[in-house]
MDAnalysis code that builds the backbone (N, CA, C; Angstrom):
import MDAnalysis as mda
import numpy as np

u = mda.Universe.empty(672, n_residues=224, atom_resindex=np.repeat(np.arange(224), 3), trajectory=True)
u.add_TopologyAttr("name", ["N", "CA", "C"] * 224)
u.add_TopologyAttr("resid", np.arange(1, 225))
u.add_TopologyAttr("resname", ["UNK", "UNK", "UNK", "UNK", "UNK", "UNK", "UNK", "UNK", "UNK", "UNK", "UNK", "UNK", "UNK", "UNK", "UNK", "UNK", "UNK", "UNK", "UNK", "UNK", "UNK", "UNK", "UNK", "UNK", "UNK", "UNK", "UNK", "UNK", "UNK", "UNK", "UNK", "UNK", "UNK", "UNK", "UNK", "UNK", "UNK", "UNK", "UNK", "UNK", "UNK", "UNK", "UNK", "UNK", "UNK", "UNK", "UNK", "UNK", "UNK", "UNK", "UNK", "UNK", "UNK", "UNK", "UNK", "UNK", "UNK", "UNK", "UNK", "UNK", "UNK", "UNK", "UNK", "UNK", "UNK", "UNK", "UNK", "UNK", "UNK", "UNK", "UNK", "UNK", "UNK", "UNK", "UNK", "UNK", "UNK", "UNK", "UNK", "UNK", "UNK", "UNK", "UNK", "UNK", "UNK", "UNK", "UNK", "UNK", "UNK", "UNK", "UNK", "UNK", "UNK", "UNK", "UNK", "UNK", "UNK", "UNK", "UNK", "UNK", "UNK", "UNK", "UNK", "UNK", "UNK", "UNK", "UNK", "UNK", "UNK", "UNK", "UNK", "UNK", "UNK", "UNK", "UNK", "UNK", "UNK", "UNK", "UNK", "UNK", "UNK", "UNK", "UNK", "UNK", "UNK", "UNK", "UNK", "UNK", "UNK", "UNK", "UNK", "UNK", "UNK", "UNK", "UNK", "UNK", "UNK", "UNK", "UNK", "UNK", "UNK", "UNK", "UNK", "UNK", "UNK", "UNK", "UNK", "UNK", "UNK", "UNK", "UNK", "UNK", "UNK", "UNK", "UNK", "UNK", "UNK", "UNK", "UNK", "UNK", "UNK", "UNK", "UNK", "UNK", "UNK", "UNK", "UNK", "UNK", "UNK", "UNK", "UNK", "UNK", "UNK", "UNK", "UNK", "UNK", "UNK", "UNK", "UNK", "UNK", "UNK", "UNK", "UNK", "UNK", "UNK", "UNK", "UNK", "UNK", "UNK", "UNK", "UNK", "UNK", "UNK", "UNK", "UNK", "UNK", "UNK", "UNK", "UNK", "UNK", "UNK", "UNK", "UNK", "UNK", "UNK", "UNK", "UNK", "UNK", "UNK", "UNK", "UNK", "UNK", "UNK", "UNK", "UNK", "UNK", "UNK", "UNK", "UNK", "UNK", "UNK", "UNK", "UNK", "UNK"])
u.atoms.positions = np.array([
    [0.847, -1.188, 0.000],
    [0.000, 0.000, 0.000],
    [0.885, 1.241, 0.000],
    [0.408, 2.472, -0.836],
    [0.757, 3.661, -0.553],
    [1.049, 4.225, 0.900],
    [2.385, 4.418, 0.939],
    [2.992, 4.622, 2.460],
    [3.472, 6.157, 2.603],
    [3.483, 6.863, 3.576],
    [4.075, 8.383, 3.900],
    [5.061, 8.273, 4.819],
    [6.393, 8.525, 4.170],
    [7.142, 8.515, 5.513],
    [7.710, 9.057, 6.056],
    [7.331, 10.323, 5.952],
    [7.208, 11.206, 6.939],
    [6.570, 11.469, 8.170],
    [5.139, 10.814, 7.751],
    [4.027, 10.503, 9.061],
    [3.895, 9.053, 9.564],
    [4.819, 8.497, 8.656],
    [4.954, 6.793, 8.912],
    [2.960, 6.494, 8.888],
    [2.417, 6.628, 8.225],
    [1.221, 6.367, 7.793],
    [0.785, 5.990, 6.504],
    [-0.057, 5.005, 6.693],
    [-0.589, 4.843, 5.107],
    [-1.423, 5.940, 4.369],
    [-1.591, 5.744, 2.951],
    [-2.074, 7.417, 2.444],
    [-3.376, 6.581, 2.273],
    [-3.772, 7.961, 2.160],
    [-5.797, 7.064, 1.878],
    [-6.177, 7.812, 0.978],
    [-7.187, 7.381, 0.219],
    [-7.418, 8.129, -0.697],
    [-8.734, 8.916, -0.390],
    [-9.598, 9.335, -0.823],
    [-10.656, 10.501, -0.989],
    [-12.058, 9.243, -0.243],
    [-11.633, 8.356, -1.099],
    [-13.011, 7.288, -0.270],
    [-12.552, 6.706, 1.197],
    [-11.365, 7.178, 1.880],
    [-11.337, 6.954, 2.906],
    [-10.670, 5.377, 3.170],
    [-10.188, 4.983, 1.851],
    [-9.439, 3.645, 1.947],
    [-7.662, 3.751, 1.371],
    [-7.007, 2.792, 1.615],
    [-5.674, 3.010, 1.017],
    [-5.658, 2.716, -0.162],
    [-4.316, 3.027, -1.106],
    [-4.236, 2.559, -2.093],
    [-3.194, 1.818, -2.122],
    [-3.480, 1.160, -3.272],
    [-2.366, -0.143, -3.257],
    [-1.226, 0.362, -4.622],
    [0.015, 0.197, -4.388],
    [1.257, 0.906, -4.958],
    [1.113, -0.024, -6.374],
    [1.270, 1.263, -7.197],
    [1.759, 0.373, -9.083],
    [3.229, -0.165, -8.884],
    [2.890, -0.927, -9.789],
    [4.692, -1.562, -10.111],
    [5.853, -0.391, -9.933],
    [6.757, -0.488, -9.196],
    [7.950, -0.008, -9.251],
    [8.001, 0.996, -7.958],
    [6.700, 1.441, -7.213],
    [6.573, 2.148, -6.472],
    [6.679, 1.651, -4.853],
    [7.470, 2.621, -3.968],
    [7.826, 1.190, -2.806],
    [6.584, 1.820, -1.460],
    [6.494, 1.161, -1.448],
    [5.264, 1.133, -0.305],
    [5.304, -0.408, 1.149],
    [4.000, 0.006, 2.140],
    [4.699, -1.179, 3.173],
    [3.657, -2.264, 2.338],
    [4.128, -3.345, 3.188],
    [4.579, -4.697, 2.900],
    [2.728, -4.978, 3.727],
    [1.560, -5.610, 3.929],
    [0.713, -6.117, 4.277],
    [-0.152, -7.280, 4.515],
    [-0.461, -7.637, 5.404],
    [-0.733, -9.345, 5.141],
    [-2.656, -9.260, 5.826],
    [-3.298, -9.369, 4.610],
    [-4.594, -9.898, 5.315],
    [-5.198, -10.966, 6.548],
    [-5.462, -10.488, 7.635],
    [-5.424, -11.469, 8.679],
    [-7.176, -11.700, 8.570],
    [-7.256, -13.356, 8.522],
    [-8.294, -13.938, 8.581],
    [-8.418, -15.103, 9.634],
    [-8.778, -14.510, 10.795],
    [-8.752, -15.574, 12.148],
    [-9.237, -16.872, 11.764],
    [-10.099, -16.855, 10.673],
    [-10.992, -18.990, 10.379],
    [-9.815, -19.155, 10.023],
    [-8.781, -18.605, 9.745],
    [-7.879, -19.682, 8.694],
    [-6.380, -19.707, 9.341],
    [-5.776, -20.778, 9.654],
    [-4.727, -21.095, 10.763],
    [-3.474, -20.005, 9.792],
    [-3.276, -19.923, 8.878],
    [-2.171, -19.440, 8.498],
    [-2.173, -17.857, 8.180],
    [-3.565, -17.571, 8.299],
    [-3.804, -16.216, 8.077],
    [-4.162, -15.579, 9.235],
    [-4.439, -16.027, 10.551],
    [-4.713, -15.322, 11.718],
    [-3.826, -14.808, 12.368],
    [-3.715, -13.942, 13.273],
    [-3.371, -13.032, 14.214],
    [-3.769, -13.455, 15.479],
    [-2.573, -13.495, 16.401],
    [-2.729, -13.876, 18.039],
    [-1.985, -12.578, 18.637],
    [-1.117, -12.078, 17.836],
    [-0.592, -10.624, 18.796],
    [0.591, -10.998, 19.667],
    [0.767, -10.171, 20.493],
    [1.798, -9.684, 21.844],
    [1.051, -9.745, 23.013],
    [1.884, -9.845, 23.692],
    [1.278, -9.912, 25.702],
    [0.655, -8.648, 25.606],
    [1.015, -7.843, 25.218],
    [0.881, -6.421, 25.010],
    [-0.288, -5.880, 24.305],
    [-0.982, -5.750, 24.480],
    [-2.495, -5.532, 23.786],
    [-2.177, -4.470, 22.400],
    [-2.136, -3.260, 23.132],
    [-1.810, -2.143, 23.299],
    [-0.940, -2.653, 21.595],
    [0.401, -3.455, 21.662],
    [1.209, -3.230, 20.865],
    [0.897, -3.876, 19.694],
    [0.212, -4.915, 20.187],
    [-0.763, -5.732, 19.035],
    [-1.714, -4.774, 18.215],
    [-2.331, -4.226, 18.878],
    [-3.197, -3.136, 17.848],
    [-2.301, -2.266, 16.958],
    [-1.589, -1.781, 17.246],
    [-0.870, -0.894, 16.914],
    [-0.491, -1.680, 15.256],
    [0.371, -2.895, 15.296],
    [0.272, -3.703, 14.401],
    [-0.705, -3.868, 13.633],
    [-2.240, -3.835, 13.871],
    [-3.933, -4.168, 12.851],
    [-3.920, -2.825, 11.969],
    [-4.067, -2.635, 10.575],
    [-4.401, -1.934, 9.845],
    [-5.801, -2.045, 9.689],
    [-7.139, -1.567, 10.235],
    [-8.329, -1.769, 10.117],
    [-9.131, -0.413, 8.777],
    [-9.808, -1.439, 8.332],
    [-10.667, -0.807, 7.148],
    [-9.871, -0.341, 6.275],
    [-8.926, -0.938, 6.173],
    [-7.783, -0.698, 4.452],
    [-8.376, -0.468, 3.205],
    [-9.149, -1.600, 2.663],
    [-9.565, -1.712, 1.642],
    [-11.164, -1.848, 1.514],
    [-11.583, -2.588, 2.815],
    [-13.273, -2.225, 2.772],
    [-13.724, -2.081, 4.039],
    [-14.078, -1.709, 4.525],
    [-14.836, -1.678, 5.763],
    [-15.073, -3.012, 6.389],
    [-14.526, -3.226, 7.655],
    [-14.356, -4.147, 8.831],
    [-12.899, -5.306, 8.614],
    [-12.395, -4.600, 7.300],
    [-11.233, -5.719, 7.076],
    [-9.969, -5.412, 8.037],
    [-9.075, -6.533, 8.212],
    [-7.956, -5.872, 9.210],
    [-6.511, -6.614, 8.614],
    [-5.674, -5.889, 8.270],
    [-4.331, -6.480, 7.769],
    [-3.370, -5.810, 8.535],
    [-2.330, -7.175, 8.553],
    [-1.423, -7.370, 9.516],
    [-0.304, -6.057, 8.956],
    [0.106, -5.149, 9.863],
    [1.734, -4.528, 9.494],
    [2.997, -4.839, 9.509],
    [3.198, -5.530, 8.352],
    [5.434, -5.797, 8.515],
    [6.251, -4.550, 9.047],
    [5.316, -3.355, 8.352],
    [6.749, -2.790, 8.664],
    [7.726, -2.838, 7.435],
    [7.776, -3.720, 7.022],
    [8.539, -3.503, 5.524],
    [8.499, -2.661, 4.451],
    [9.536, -1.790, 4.019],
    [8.694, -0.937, 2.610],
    [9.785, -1.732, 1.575],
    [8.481, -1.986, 0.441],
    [9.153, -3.036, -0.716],
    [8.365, -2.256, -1.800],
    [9.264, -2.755, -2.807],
    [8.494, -2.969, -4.306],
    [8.332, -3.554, -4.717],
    [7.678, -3.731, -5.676],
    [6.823, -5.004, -6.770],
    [7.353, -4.806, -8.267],
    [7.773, -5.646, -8.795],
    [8.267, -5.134, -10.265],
    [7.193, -5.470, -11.219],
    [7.044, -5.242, -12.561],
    [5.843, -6.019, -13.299],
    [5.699, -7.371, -13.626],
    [6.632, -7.718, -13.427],
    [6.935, -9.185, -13.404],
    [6.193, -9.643, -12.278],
    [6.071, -9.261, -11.122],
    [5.795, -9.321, -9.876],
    [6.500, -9.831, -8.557],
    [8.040, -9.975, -8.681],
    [8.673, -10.155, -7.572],
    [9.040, -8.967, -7.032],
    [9.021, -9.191, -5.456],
    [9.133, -7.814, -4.536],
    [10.281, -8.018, -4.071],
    [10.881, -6.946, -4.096],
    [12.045, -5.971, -3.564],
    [12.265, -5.585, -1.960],
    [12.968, -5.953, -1.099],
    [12.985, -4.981, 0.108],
    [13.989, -3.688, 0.035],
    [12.963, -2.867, 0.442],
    [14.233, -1.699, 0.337],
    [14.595, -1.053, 1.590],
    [13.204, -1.261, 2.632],
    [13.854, -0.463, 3.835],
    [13.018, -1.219, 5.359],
    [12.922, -0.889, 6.178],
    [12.280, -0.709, 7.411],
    [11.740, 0.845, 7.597],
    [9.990, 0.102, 8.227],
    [9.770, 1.710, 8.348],
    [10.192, 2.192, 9.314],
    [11.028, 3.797, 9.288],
    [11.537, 4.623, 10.419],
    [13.107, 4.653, 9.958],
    [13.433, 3.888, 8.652],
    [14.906, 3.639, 8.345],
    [14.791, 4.321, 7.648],
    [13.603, 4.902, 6.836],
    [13.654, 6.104, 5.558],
    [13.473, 7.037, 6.171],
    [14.091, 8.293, 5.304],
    [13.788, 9.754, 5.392],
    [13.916, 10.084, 4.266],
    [13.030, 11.712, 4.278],
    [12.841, 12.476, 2.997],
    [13.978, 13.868, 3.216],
    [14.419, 13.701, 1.562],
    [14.669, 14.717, 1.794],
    [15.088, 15.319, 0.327],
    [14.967, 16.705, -0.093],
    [15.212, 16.997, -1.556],
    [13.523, 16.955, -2.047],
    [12.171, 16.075, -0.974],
    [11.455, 15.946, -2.092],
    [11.449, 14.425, -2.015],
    [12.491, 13.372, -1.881],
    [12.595, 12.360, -2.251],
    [12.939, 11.331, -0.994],
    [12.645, 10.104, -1.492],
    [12.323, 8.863, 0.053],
    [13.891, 8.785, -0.030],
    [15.034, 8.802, 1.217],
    [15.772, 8.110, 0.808],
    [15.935, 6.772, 2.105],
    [16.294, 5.159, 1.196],
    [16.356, 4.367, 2.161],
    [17.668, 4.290, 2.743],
    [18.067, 4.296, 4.033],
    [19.050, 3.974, 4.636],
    [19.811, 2.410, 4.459],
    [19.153, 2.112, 3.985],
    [20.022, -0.096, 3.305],
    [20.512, 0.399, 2.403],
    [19.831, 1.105, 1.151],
    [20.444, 1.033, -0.104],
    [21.564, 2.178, -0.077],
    [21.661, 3.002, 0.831],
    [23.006, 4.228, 0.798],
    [23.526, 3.363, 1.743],
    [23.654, 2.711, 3.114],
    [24.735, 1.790, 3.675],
    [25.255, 0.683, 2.707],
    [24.677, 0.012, 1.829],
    [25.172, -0.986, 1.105],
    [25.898, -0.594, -0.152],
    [25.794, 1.206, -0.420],
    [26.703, 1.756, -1.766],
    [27.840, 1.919, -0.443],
    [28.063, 2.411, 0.698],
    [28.837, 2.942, 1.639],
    [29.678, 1.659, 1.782],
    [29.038, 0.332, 1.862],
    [29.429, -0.616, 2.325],
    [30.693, -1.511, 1.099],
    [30.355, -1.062, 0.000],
    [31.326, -1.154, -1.046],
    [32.687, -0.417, -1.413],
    [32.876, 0.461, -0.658],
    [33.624, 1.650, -0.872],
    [35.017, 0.791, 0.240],
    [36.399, 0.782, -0.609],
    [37.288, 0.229, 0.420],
    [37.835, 0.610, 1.462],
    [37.588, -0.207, 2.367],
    [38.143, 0.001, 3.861],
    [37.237, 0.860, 4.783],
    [35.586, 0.473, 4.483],
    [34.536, 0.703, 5.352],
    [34.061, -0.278, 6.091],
    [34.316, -0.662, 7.323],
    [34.185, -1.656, 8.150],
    [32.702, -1.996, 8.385],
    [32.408, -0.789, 8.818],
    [30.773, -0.830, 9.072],
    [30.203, 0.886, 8.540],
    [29.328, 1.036, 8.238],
    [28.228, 2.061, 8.009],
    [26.614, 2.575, 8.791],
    [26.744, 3.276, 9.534],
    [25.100, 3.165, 9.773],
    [24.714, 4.734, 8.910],
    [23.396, 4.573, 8.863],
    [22.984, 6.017, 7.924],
    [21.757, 6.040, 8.291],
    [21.768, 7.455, 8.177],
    [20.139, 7.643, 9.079],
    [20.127, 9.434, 8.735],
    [18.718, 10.094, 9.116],
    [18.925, 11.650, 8.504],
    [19.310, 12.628, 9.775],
    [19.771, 13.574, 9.156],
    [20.122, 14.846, 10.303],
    [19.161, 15.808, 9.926],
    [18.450, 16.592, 11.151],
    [18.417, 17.765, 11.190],
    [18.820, 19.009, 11.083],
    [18.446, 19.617, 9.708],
    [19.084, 21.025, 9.662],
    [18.380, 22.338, 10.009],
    [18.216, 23.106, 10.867],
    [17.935, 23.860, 10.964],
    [17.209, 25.223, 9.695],
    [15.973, 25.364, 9.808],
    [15.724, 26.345, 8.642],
    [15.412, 25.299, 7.602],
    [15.396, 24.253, 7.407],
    [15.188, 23.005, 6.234],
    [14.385, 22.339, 6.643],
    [13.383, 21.987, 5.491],
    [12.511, 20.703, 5.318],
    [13.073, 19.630, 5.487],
    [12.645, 18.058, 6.142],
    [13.479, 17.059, 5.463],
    [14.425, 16.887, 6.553],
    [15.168, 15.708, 6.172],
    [16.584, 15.409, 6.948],
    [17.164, 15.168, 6.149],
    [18.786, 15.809, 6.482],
    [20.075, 15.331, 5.554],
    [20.619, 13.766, 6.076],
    [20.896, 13.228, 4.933],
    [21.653, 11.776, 5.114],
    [22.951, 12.259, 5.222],
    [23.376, 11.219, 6.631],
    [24.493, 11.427, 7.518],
    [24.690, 9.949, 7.704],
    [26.428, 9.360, 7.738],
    [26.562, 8.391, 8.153],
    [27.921, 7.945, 9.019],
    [27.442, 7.309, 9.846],
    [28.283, 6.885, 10.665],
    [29.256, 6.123, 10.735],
    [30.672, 6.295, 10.297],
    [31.763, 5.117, 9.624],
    [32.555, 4.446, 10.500],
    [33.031, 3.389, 10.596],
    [33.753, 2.506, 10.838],
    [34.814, 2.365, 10.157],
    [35.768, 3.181, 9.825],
    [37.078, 3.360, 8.911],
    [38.002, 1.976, 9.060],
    [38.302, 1.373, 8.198],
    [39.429, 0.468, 7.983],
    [40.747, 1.377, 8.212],
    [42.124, 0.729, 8.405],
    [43.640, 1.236, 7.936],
    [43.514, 2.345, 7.184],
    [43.147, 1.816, 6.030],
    [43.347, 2.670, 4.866],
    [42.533, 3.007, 4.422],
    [41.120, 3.573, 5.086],
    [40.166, 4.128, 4.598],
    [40.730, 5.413, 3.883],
    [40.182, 6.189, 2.713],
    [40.551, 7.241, 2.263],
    [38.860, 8.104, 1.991],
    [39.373, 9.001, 2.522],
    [37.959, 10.007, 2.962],
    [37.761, 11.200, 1.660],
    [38.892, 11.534, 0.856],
    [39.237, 12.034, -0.242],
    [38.570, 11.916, -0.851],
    [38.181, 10.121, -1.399],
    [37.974, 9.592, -2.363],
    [36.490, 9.032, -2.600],
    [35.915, 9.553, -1.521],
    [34.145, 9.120, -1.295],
    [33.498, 10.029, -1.822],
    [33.688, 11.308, -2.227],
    [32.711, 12.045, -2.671],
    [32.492, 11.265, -4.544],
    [33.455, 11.220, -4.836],
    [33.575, 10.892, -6.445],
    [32.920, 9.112, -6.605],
    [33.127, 8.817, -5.200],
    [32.641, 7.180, -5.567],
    [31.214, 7.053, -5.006],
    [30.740, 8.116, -4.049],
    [29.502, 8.242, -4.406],
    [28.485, 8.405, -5.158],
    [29.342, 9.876, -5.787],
    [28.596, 10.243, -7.279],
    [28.157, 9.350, -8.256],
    [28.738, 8.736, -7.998],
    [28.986, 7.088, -9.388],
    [27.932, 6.344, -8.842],
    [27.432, 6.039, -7.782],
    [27.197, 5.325, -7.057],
    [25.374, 5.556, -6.560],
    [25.415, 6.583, -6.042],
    [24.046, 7.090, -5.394],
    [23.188, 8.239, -6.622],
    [22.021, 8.612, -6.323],
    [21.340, 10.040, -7.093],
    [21.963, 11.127, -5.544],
    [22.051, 12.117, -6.497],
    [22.257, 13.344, -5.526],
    [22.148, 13.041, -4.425],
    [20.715, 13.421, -3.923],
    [19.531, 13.357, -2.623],
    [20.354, 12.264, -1.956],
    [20.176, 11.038, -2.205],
    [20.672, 9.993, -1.449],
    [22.221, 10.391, -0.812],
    [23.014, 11.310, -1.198],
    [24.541, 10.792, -0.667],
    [24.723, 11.587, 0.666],
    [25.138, 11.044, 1.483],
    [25.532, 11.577, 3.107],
    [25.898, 12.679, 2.795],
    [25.498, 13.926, 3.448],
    [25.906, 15.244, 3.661],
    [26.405, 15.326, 4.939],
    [26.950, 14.545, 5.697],
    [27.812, 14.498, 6.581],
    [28.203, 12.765, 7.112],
    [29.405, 13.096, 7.674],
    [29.953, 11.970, 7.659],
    [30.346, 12.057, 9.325],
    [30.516, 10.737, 10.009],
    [30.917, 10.767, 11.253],
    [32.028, 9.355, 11.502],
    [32.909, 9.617, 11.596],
    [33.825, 8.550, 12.110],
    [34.008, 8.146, 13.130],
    [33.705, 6.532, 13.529],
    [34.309, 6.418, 14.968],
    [34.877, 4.734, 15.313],
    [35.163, 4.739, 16.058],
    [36.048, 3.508, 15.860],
    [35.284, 1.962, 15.799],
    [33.838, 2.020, 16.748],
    [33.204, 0.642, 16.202],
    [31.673, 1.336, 16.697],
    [30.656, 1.098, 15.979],
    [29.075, 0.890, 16.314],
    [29.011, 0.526, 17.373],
    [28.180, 1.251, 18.209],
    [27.669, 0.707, 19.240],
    [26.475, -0.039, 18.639],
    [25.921, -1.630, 19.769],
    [24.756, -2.204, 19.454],
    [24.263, -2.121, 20.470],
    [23.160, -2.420, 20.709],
    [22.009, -2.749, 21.991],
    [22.193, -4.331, 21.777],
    [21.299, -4.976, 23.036],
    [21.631, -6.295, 23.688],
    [21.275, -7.588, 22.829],
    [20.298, -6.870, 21.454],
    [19.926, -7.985, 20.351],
    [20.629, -7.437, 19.137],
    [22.139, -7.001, 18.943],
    [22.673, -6.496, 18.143],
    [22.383, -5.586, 16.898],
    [21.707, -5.056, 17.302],
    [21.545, -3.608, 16.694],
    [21.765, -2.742, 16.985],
    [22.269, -1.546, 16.007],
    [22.613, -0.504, 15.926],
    [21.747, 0.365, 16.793],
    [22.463, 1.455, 17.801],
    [22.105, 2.126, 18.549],
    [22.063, 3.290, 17.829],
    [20.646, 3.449, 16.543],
    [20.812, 4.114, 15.566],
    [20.148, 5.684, 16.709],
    [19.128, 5.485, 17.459],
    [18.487, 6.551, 17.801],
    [19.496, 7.228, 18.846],
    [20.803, 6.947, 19.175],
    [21.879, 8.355, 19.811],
    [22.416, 8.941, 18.929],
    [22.609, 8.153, 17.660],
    [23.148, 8.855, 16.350],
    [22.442, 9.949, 15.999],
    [21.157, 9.717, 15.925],
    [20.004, 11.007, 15.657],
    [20.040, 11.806, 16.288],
    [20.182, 11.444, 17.386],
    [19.876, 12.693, 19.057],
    [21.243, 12.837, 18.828],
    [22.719, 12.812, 18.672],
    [23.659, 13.752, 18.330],
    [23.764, 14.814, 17.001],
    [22.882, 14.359, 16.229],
    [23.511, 15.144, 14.907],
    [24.558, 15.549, 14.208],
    [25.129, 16.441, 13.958],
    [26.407, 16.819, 13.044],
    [27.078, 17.902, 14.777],
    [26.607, 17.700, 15.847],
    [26.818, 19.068, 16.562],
    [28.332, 19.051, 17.509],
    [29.447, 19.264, 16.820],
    [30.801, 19.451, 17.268],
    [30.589, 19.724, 18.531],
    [30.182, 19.761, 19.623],
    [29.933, 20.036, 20.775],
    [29.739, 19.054, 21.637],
    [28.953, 18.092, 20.885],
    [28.202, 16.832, 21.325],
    [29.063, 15.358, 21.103],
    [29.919, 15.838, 19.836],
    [30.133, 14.429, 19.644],
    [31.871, 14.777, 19.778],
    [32.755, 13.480, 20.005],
    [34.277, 13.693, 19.988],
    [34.559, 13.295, 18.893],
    [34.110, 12.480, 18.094],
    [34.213, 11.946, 16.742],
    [34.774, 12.783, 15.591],
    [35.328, 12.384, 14.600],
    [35.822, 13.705, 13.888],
    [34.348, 13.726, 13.027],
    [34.376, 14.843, 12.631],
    [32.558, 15.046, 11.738],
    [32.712, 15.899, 10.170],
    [32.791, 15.525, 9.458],
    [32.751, 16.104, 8.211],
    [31.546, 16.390, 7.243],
    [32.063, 17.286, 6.450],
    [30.418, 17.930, 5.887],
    [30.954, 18.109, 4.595],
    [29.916, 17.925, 3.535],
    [29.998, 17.639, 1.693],
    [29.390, 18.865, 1.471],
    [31.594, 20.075, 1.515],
    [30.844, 21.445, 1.368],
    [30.490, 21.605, -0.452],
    [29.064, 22.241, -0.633],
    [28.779, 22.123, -1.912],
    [29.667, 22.877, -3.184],
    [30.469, 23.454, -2.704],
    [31.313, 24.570, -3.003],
    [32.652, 23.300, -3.848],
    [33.206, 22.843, -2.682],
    [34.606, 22.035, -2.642],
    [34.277, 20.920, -3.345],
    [32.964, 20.221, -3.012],
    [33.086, 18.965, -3.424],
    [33.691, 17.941, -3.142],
    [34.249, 18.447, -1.291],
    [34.994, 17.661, -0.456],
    [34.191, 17.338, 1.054],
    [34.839, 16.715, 1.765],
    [34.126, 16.542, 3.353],
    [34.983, 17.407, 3.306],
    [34.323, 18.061, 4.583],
    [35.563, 18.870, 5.404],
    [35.108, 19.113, 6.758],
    [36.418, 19.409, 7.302],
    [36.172, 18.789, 9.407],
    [35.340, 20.129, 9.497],
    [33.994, 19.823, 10.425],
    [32.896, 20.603, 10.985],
    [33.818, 21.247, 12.363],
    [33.696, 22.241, 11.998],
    [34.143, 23.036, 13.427],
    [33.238, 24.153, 13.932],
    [32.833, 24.162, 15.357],
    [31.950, 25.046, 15.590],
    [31.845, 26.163, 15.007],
    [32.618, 27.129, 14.470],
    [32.242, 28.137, 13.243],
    [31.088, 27.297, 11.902],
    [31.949, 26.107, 11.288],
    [31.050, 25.589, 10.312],
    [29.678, 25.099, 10.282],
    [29.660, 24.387, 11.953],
    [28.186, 24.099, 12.190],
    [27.708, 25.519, 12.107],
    [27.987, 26.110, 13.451],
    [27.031, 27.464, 13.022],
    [26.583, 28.452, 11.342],
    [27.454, 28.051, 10.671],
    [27.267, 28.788, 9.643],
    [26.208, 27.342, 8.712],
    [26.013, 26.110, 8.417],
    [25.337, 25.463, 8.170],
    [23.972, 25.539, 8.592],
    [23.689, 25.470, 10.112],
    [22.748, 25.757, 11.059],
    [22.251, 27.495, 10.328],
    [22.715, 27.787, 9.747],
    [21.815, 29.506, 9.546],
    [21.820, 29.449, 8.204],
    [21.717, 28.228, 7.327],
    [21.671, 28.532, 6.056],
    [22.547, 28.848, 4.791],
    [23.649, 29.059, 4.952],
    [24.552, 29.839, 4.631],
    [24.822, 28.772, 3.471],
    [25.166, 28.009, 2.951],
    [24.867, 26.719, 2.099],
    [23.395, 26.585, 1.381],
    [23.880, 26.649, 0.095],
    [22.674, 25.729, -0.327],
    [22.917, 24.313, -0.560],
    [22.143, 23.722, -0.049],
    [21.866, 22.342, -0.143],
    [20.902, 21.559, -1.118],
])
């Protein structure tokens, strides 16, 4: 179905139902739950509360209820589907969805990137979040050489407008990325010890964020 992810909501249309995405268009992932039927029912969480949260009710007609993955995929015309993200892993920005898998997995090609996380920043005075990512540098990572192998690599919109280096990812206790301190730090030289670089549009280089540069980013001073 037609997904917003910005409001992390499905879109509805004028009759008050969702629509279901044309070929090529990525939207979440849905499963019709039909309690008579053992493979199509729904039993939920201990959690009531979190179980609902999961029911998409009256999607397509009135009293129907489909299950939420959470997945945003596409469908090709052929008809095999694509995963491209988790919802809450995308952000907009430019105008445009970008997924955080498919810019970690161009990041993840680039030599002597150990690990990648990517997720959007807040800019002040701007719509949207900028894609920012969090590196895991090899030996011989070369930081030079990422703007040009991005280009090749990503559309505009998609490529990290800031970069953060640090020596390993933190995970939480089921190994995942402790993506939401990354967010709550931002690009803000103040906050983080990490070295922090920014894709000045000018240079066509990273270059080290220093409290003069945040502040002058933070007021616009860049077009982006």
């Amino acid at each position: 179905m037609r997904f917003d992810v910005e409001t992390e909501q499905p879109v509805r249309g004028p009759d008050g139902f969702c629509i279901e995405c044309p070929p090529g268009e990525v939207g979440e992932t849905i499963g019709l739950i039909n309690q008579s039927q053992a493979r199509s029912g729904y039993s939920g969480y201990a959690d009531k509360t979190a179980s609902e949260r999961k029911v998409l009710r009256d999607a397509f007609a009135k009293g129907d209820a489909w299950f939420r993955t959470g997945d945003l995929m596409r469908q090709d015309k052929e008809g095999y589907f694509y995963f491209v993200d988790r919802i809450g892993d995308t952000f907009r920005w430019k105008g445009e969805n970008v997924s955080t898998t498919e810019v970690a997995e161009a990041l993840a090609r680039y030599p002597n990137v150990e690990e990648a996380i990517v997720y959007g920043a807040s800019i002040d005075k701007l719509d949207g979040r900028a894609g920012m990512a969090a590196i895991t540098p090899g030996e011989k990572f070369d930081l030079a050489g990422l703007p040009a192998f991005l280009a090749r690599e990503l559309p505009a919109y998609a490529r990290p407008i800031f970069i953060r280096l640090q020596p390993m990812a933190e995970t939480t206790g089921t190994f995942k990325y402790r993506k939401v301190d990354l967010v709550s730090d931002g690009f803000d030289p103040a906050k983080i010890e990490h070295p922090l670089y920014f894709l000045h549009p000018e240079k066509n280089e990273y270059a080290p964020i220093t409290p003069e540069l945040y502040a002058e980013i933070q007021s616009g001073a860049f077009k982006l």
